[in-house]
N, C-alpha and C positions, 0 to 999 in steps of 0.2 A: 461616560468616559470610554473612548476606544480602546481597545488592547488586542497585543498582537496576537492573531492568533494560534491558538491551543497554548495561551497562556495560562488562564481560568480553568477554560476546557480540560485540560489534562487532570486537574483534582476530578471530576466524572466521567473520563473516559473509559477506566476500567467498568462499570457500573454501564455506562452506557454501549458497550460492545459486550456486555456478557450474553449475550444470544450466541456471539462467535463459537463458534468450534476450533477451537484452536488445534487439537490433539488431529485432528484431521487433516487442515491445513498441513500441519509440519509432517506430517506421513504421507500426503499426495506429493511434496517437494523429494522427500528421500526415496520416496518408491521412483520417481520418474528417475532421479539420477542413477538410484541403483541397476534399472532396465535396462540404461545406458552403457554405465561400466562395469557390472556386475561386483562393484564393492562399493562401502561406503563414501562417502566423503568425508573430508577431513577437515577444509577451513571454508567459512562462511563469513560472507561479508551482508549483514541486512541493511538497506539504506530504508530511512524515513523510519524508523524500529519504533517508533511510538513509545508507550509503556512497556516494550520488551517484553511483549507476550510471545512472541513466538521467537525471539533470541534465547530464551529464558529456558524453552524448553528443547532448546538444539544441543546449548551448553549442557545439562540434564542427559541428553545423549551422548554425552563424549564428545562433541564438537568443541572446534577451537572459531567463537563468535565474535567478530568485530561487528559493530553497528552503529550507526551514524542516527543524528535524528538533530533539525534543525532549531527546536525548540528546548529549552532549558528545564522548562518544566517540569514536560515528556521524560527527558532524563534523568530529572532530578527523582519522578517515580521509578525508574528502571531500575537506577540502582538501588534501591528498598527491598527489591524482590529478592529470592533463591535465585539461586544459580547464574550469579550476574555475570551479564557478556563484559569484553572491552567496548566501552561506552566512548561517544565521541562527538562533539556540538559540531554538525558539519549540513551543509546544505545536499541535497541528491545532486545534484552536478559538480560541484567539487572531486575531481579525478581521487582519487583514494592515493595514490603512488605504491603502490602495491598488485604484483602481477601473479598470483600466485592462489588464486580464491575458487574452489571447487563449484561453488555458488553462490552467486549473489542473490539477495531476495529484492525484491519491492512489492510490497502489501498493501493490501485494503486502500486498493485504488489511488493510492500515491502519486503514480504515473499521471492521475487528473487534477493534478496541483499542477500540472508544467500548464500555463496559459497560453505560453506561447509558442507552437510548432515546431518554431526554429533550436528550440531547445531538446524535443527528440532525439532527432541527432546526435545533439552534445550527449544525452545524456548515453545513448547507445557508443559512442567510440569510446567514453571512458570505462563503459563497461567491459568491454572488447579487450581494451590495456589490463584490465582490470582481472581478468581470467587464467586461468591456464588453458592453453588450447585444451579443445572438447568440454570444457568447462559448462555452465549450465546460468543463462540469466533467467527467474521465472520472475513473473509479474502481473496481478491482473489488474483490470479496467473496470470501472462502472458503463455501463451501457445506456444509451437510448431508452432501451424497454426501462430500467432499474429510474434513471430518473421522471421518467412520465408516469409510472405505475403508483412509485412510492414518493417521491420528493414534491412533484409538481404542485402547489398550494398544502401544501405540508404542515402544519401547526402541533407542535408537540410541547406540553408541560409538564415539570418535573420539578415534587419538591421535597426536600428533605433537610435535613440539619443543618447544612452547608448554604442553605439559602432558594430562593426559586430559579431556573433556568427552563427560558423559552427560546423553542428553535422551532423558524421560519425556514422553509424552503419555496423556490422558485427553479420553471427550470424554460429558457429560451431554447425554443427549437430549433428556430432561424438561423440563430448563434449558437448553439449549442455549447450552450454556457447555464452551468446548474449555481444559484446562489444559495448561500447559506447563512441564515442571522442569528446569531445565538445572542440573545439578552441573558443577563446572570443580574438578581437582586439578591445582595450578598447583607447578610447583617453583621454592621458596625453598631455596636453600642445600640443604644435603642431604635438606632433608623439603618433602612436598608437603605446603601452605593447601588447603583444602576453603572454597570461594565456591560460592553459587547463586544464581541466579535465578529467578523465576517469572512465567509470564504468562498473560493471562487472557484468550481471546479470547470474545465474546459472535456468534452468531451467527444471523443475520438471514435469514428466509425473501425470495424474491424480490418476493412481493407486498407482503410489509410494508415494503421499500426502494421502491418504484415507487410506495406509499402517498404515505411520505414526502416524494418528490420531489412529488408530484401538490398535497400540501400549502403546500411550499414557494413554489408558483405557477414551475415550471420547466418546462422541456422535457424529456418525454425523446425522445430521438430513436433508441433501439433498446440491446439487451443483447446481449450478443457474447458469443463462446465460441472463444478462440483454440487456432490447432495451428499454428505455424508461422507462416509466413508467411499461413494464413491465417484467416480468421473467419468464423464462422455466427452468423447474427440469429437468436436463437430466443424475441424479442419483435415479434410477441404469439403468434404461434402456438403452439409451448410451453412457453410460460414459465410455465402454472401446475404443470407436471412438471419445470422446469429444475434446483429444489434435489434430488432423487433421482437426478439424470440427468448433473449437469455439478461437473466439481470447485473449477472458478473463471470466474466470470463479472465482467464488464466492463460496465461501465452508461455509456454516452452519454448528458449531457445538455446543455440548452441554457439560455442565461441570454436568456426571450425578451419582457426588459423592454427595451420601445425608448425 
């Protein structure tokens, strides 16, 4: 039985991202803003918010957090959590109608949901509307290296209470399209449902994202490569070697209509 996905997926996704660093994450987004304007920020808007891990602990900081996330599911865990954001069933290109957002996030490779190019763009001038001048969109990408290293013939199983779940990856070079199959054998009564999901990530050389933005009429203000606590600028220096080189990078940029 097909299901859409991160319908299933979203009961394991906490579980299956706890390697994350989230506390790091949200401190590499305020430290860049704060370098910027030498104070905090105020209102945050995250699109694709997932489990509202990292809205979760903005709000926690005094922030005022809207978040979007296309899946029902995703949300329906968010709000369970502390410190819950304003929650919202909305697609990432869907214009927010709201101009006024210190920063917007997009996380854990989100941006390689959009399949189709032409949607870049869209997704870049909503953000644009979406800012207060000086504003700050941050975002990162999976890479070239990330999917050939770790995804390419990929086979991973997990099982626990909740049932088995097998995730298959594939990733076309040619096309540069990374697939993803998650089987879920869920127990009903004494026999296990067979559900899946599939996802389709499209992925993005670093010049052709830096294009994009240049297009949009934005800033960017540097590409980051985190470890920890902490980050390396490897724009411009090497960032025409950064997709062979780095598994996930972060793009800084600026909303620099006054």
């Amino acid at each position: 039985m097909e299901k859409q996905a991160y319908s299933l997926f979203a009961r394991y996704y906490d579980e299956y991202m706890a390697h994350v660093d989230y506390d790091s994450w949200v401190n590499f987004v305020l430290q860049r803003y704060r370098r910027s304007h030498k104070h905090n920020p105020e209102r945050v808007l995250e699109l694709a918010c997932g489990t509202g891990n990292i809205a979760s602990r903005l709000v926690q900081r005094g922030l005022v957090v809207d978040a979007t996330d296309i899946s029902a599911a995703m949300l329906q865990i968010a709000r369970t959590k502390p410190f819950a954001a304003n929650y919202h069933q909305a697609d990432m290109l869907e214009p927010s109608g709201i101009s006024e957002y210190d920063i917007i996030l997009l996380l854990f490779d989100s941006l390689n949901y959009l399949k189709h190019p032409e949607d870049i763009p869209k997704l870049l001038t909503n953000v644009s509307n979406s800012l207060k001048p000086g504003g700050m969109f941050i975002f990162d990408i999976s890479t070239i290296r990330n999917c050939q290293e770790n995804f390419d013939g990929f086979v991973n199983i997990e099982d626990n209470e909740q049932g088995y779940v097998i995730h298959e990856s594939e990733f076309d070079r040619e096309k540069l399209l990374q697939s993803n199959h998650i089987t879920f054998f869920i127990p009903e009564g004494n026999l296990y449902q067979r559900y899946d999901e599939h996802h389709i990530q499209k992925i993005y050389t670093v010049a052709n994202i830096i294009e994009y933005i240049k297009e949009a009429g934005l800033k960017l203000l540097g590409v980051y490569r985190l470890a920890g606590e902490n980050s390396h600028k490897v724009f411009p220096k090497d960032y025409a070697i950064a997709d062979d080189v780095y598994e996930r990078l972060f793009f800084v940029v600026e909303n620099d209509n006054a």
